[in-house]
Legacy VTK file of the C-alpha trace (Angstrom):
# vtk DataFile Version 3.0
C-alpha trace
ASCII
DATASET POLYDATA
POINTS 175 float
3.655 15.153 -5.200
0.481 15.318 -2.474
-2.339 13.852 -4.081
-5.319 15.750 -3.856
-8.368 15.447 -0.882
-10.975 16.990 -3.423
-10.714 14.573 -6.305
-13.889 14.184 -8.314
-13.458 10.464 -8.883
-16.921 9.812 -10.490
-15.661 12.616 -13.044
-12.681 10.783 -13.337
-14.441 7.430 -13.501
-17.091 8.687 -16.461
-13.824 9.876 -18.009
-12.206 6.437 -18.012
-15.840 4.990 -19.902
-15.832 7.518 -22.421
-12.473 6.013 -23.554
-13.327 2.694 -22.898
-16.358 3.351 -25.358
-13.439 4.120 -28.077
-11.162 0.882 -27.519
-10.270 -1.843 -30.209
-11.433 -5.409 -28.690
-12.606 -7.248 -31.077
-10.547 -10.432 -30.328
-11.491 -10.627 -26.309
-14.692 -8.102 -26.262
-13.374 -6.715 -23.117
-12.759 -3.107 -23.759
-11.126 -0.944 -21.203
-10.834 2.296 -20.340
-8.595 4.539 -17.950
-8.359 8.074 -16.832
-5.815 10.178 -14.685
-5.067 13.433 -13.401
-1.813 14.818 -14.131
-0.059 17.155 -11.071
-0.625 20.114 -13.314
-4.449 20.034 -14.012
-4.736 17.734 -16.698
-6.749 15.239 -17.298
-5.770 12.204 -19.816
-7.515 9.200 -21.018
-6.771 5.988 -22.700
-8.083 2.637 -24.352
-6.989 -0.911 -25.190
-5.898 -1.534 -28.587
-5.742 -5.363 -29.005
-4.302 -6.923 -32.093
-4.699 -10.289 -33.918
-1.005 -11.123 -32.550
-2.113 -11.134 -29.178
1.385 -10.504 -27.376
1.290 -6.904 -29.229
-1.717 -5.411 -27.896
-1.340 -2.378 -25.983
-3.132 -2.376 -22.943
-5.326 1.316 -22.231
-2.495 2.346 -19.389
0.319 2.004 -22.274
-2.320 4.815 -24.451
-2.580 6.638 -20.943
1.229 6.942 -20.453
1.871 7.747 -24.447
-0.706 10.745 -24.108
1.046 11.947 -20.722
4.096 12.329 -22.904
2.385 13.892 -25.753
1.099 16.198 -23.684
3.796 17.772 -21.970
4.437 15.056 -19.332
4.218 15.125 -15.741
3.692 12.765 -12.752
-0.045 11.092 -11.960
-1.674 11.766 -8.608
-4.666 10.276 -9.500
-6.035 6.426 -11.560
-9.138 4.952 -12.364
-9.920 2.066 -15.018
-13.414 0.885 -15.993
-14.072 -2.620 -17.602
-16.447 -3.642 -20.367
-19.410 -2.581 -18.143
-18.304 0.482 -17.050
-17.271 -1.167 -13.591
-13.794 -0.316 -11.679
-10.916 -2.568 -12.673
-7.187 -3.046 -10.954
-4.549 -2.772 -13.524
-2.635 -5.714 -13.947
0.744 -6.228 -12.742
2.386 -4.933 -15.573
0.244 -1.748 -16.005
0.792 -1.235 -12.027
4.653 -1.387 -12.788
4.026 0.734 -15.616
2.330 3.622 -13.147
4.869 3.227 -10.710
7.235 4.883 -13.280
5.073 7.844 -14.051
3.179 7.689 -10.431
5.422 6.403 -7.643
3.851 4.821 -4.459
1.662 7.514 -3.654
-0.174 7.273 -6.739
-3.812 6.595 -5.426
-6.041 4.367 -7.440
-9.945 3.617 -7.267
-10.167 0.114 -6.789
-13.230 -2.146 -6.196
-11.972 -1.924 -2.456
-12.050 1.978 -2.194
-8.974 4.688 -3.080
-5.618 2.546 -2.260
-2.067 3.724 -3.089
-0.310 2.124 -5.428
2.175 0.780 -2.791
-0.352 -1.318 -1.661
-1.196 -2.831 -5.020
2.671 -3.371 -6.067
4.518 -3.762 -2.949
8.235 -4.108 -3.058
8.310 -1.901 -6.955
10.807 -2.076 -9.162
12.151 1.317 -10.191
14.027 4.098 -12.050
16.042 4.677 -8.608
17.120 0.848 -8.761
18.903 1.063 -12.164
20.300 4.854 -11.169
22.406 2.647 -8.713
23.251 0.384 -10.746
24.210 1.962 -13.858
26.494 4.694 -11.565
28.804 1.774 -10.280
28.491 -0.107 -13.275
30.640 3.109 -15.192
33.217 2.832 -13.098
36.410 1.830 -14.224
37.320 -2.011 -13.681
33.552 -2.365 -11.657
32.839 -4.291 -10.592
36.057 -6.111 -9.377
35.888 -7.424 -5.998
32.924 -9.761 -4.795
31.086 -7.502 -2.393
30.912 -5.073 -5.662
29.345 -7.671 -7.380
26.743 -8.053 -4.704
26.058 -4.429 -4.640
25.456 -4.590 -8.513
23.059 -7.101 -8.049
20.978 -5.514 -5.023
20.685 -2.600 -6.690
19.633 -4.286 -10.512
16.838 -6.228 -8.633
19.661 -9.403 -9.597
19.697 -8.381 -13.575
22.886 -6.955 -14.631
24.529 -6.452 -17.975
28.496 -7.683 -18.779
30.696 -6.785 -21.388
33.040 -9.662 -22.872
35.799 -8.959 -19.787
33.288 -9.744 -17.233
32.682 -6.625 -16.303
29.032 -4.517 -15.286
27.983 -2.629 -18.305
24.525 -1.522 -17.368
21.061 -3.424 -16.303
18.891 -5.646 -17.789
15.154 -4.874 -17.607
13.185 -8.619 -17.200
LINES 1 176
175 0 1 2 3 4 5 6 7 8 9 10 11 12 13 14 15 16 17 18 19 20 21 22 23 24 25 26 27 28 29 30 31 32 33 34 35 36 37 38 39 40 41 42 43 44 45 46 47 48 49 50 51 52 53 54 55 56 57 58 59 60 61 62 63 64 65 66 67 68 69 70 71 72 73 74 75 76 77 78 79 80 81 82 83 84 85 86 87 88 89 90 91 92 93 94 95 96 97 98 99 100 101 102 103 104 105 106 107 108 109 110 111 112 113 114 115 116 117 118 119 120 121 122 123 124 125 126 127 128 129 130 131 132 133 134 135 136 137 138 139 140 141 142 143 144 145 146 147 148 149 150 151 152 153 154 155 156 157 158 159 160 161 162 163 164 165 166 167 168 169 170 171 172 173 174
């Protein structure tokens, strides 16, 4: 996926307010709002939905990603997020981890600093290509059985793996 040179990012930015103007904050009043382009066209929006149990409110990328997948899917070239102001936010480290799945490192987002690629906000990711690894040895008969496979297994889980009750790799565990 090339990201696009002619990217309307004011577009994209106004996009990003419009859903900010629709979030649910009334425990912090700090709405948010994101937009992205989709590598087919698209353009998709989302909000922060906060919640009176704090730990289950869904920040505006987690809306973002749900409406890629309602809407066909597809990877994100482009990110912007506007704050309670309308000014340009970072995502947190969560929501960057969260792009990385849907973006990869190329992924460019408007920061305050200028149009960076998500590599350089969440260096050293975490990501579906680790647990591939992992979960590929970890199927394997008897695996793993001798200590350099159990080094392997934990290189490639990012040091989380699942074990069954014989010791053995069943799968990763996402932390």
């Amino acid at each position: 996926m090339t990201p696009r040179s002619d990217v309307d990012w004011d577009a994209l930015r106004e996009r990003a307010r419009d859903a900010m103007s629709r979030a649910y904050a009334p425990y912090s009043g700090y709405p948010v709002g994101v937009a992205a382009l989709v590598d087919d066209g698209r353009t998709i929006t989302g909000c922060n939905v906060e919640n009176a149990s704090y730990g289950l409110g869904l920040c505006a990328e987690c809306g973002l990603v749900a409406e890629l997948h309602n809407t066909r899917g597809g990877r994100l070239p482009h990110f912007t997020c506007a704050g309670g102001r309308g000014e340009v936010l970072v995502p947190c480290g969560r929501c960057r981890q969260l792009l990385y799945e849907f973006g990869g490192p190329d992924l460019l987002l408007e920061t305050p600093a200028g149009i960076l690629p998500l590599s350089e906000m969440l260096t050293q990711a975490f990501g579906p290509d680790h647990i591939e690894g992992a979960v590929a040895l970890s199927r394997q008969e008897n695996w793993p059985h001798r200590p350099q496979d159990w080094q392997m297994a934990l290189q490639l889980s990012n040091g989380a793996v699942a074990l069954d009750d014989q010791g053995r790799v069943t799968g990763t565990i996402l932390v």
